[in-house]
N, C-alpha and C positions, 0 to 999 in steps of 0.2 A: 623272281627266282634267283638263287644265290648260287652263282657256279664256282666248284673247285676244280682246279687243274692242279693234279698230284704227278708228283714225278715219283710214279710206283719204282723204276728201279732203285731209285734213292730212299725208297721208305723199306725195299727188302733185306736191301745191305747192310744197315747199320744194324750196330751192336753185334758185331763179333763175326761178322761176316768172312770167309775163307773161299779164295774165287777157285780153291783146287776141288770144292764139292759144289759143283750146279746143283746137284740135286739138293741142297740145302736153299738156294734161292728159290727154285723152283717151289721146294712146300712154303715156302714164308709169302710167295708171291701169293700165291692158293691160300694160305692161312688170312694174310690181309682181306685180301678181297672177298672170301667169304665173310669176315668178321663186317666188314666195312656195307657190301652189300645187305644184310641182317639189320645194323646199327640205322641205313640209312632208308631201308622200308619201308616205315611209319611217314618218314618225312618226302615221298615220290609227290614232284606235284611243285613241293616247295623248295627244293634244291637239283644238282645235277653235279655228279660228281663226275668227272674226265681222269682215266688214267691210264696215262703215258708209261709206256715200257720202251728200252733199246733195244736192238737186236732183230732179230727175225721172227716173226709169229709163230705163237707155239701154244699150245694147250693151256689153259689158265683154268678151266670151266665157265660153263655159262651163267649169265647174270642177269638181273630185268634191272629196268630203272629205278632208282633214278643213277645205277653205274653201269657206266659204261669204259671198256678197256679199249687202247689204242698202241697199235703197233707202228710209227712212222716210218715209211721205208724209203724215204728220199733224202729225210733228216732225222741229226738226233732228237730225244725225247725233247731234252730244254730245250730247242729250236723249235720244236711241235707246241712246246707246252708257252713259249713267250708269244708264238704266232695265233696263237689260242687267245690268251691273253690282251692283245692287239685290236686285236677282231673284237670280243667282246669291249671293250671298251672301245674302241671306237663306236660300236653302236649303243654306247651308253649305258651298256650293261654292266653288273661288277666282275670282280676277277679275283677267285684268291687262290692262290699259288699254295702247295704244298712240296715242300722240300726242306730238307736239311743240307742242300749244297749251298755255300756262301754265294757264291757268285749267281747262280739264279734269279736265288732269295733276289740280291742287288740290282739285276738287270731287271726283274719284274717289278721290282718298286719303283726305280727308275720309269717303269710304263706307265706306273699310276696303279699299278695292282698290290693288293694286301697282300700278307706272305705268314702261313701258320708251318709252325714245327706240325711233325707226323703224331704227336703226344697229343698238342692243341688240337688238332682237327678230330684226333680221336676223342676226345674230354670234350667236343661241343655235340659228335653226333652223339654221345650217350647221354650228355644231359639237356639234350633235344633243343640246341641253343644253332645249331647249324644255319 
């Protein structure tokens, strides 16, 4: 099974993002993950997709597997999402990180984890290559 750990805040924000409207992250958060959830149905079973949000839990809608959202509340997302990373590999399992933040990207390679753009991970679950 092939796990991605997505730094969902980092995949809502880009491209033009404006932090004076939540309510625009809020629908892109909703728009991803519905899309993402749909994209990656056919493949439950064979993948497991983890996604990390900052902040405090809030309404996203609900979703079946193989996505699952997480809210970490003792750390930030990239601290959940390298500690995610860690763990799977250490037990031998793979890791691939999604994000557009450099430095993640970095530390997670550093771990031994693969690391896809939010575009790449979107262009493998539609051509079912995930």
């Amino acid at each position: 099974m092939r796990n991605y750990l997505v730094d969902g805040t980092n995949a809502a924000r880009r491209g033009g993002f404006d932090p004076r409207f939540p309510q625009v992250e809020q629908g892109r958060t909703q728009d991803l993950l519905e899309k993402w959830s749909r994209l990656a149905e056919p493949l439950n079973g064979r993948i497991r997709i983890e996604v990390f949000f900052d902040g405090p839990r809030r309404e996203v809608g609900s979703f079946s597997p193989p996505v699952f959202v997480r809210f970490p509340t003792d750390q930030s997302a990239d601290d959940a999402i390298l500690g995610s990373a860690r763990r799977l590999l250490n037990e031998g399992k793979g890791a691939v990180v999604v994000t557009a933040d450099g430095a993640l990207a970095r530390e997670a390679e550093d771990e031994g984890a693969r690391v896809l753009s939010v575009s790449a991970f979107e262009q493998r679950l539609r051509d079912d290559r995930a």
